[in-house]
N, C-alpha and C positions, 0 to 999 in steps of 0.2 A: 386329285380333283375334288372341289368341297361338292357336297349332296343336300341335298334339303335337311337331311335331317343336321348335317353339322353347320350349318346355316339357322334353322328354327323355321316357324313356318310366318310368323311376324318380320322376319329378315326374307323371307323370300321376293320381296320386288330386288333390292339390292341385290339378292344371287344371282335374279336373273338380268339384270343390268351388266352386272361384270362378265357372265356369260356368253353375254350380246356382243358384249363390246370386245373381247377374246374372239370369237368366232368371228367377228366382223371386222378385224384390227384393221388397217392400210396395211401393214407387213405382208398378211397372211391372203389377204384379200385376190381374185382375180385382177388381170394386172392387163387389158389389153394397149395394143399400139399409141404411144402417145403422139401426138403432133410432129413431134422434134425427129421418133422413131421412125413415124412414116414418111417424111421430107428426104432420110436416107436412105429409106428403101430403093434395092438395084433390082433388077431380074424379077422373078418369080412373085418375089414379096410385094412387090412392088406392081406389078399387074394386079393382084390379087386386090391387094388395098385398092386401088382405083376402080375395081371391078371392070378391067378392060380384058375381054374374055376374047378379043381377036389377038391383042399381044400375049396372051395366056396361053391361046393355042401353038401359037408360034414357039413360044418357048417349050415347048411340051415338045413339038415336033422336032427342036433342036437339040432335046436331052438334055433340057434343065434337070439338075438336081432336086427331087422332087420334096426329099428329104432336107433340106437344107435350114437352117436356121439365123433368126436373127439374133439379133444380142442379149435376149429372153428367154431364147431356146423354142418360139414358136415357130413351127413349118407354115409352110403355107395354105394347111388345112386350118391351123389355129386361125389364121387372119382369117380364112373365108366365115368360120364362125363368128369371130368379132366382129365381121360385117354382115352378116347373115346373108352369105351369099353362096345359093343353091346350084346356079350354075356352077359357080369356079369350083365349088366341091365336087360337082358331079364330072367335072373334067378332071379332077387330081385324082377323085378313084379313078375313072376310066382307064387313066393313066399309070396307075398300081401304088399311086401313093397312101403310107400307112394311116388308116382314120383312126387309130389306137395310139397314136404318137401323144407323150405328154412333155408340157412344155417347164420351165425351169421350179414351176412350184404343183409341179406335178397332176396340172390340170388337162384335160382333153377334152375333144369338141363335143363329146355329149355333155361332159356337167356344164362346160362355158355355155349351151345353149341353154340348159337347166336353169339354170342363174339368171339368164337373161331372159327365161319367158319367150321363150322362140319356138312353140312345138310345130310350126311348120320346117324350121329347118331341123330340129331334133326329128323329127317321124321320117326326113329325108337322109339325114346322115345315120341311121340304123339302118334303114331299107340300103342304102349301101354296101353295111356291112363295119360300120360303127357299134361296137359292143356298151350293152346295159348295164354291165357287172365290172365295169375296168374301177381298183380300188384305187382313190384320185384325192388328193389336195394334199396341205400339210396334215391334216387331221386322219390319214389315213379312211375318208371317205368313202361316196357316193355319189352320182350323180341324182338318184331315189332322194337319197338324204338331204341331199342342198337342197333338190326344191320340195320338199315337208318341210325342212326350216323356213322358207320363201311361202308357203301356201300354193303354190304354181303349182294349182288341180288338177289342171288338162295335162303338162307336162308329167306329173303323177303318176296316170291315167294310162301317157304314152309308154310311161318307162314300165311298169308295170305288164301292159299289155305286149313289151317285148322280152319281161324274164327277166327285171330288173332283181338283184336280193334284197327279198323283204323283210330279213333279220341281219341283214352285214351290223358291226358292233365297230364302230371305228374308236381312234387312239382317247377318246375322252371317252368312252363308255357307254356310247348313246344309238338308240337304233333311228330307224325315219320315225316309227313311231313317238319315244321319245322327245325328240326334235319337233315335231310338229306343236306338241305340247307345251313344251320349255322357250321354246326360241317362238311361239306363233304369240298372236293376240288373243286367240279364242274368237274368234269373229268366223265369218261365214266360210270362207277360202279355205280356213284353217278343219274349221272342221269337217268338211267339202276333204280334204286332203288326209285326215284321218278315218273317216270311213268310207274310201277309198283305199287306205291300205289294211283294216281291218276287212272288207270285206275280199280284200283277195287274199285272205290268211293269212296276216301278218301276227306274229303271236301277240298280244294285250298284255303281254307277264314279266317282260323281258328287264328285268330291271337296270337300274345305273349300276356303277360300280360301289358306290354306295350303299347298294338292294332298295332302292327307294323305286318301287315299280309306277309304269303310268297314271295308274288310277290313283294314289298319290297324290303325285306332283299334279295329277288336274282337281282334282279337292282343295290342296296350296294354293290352285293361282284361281281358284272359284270360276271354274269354267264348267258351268253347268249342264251344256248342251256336248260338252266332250265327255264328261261322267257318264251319260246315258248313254252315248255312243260305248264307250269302252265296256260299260256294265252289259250292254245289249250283245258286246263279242265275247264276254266270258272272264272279262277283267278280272281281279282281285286283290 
């Protein structure tokens, strides 16, 4: 993985473009039900995407497979997230179905909420019993991490407030911290989302794989109100 410094700090808009666009690929990317996907939906998946929570229950009482997957590998917890739908969640726990289930690119309904800026159903699929710390995507993951890459403060906030890890190091090298820096604009959100995890301990130091620590890479990309933020937790 190139670093700033094998990059230069004059090439850093290009690092971070290719960055963006690696992290952000359509391959890699969350992947929910498409049109064609949910036309075929039978049973379970298929209440679920409608949000018809009286044939939902009906199937539950009949011993649907609660665990069951579509051609994605999403359960029917995965749809209730892609639709943000708190009912049908709170019936699939009820029911004992697994909210730690990951789907074919190894996503689960906390990061898929993450992503999509959902913390009323994120703060409802933990208080379930939806885990903060499940290690999720291709990137070996976070759901903390996607949204620092996102700016999504409150979801931050949420995951944080349930024991999210505020140092996991996923497959490219990079912490939420990191992430919020490298992958953010520097604008409000962002830094809203950085001292938010500096101030719930998140270490300031943790460098890339490269050693090119935060305070760094926010010097590279002139983000001046994350510099004081960072300096103010002990950066260096």
């Amino acid at each position: 993985m190139m670093t700033i410094r094998d990059w230069g700090i004059r090439d850093w808009g290009r690092f971070a473009g290719l960055t963006l666009a690696l992290a952000c690929s359509g391959a890699e990317a969350q992947t929910p039900p498409s049109a064609g996907e949910a036309a075929a939906y039978e049973g379970l998946h298929a209440a679920v995407y409608r949000g018809d929570h009286e044939a939902l229950a009906a199937l539950i009482a009949g011993g649907a497979d609660l665990e069951a997957r579509d051609g994605f590998g999403r359960t029917g917890a995965h749809v209730a997230a892609y639709r943000s739908d708190e009912r049908a969640l709170e019936m699939l726990a009820e029911a004992g179905a697994n909210l730690n289930a990951f789907e074919r690119q190894r996503y689960d309904i906390v990061t898929i909420a993450a992503v999509a800026d959902d913390p009323d159903f994120l703060a409802r699929a933990l208080a379930l019993g939806a885990s903060p710390g499940n290690t999720t995507s291709p990137y070996d993951g976070t759901a903390l991490i996607a949204a620092a890459h996102l700016g999504h403060t409150e979801v931050v906030r949420i995951l944080i407030e349930a024991g999210a890890p505020l140092d996991h190091i996923n497959n490219i090298q990079w912490t939420a911290v990191i992430e919020a820096i490298v992958l953010g604009d520097g604008g409000p959100d962002h830094q809203a989302t950085l001292k938010a995890l500096l101030d719930a301990g998140a270490d300031p130091n943790i460098p890339d794989g490269g050693g090119v620590r935060p305070l760094e890479m926010a010097r590279a990309r002139g983000f001046r109100e994350m510099i004081a933020i960072l300096i103010a937790a002990g950066a260096r």
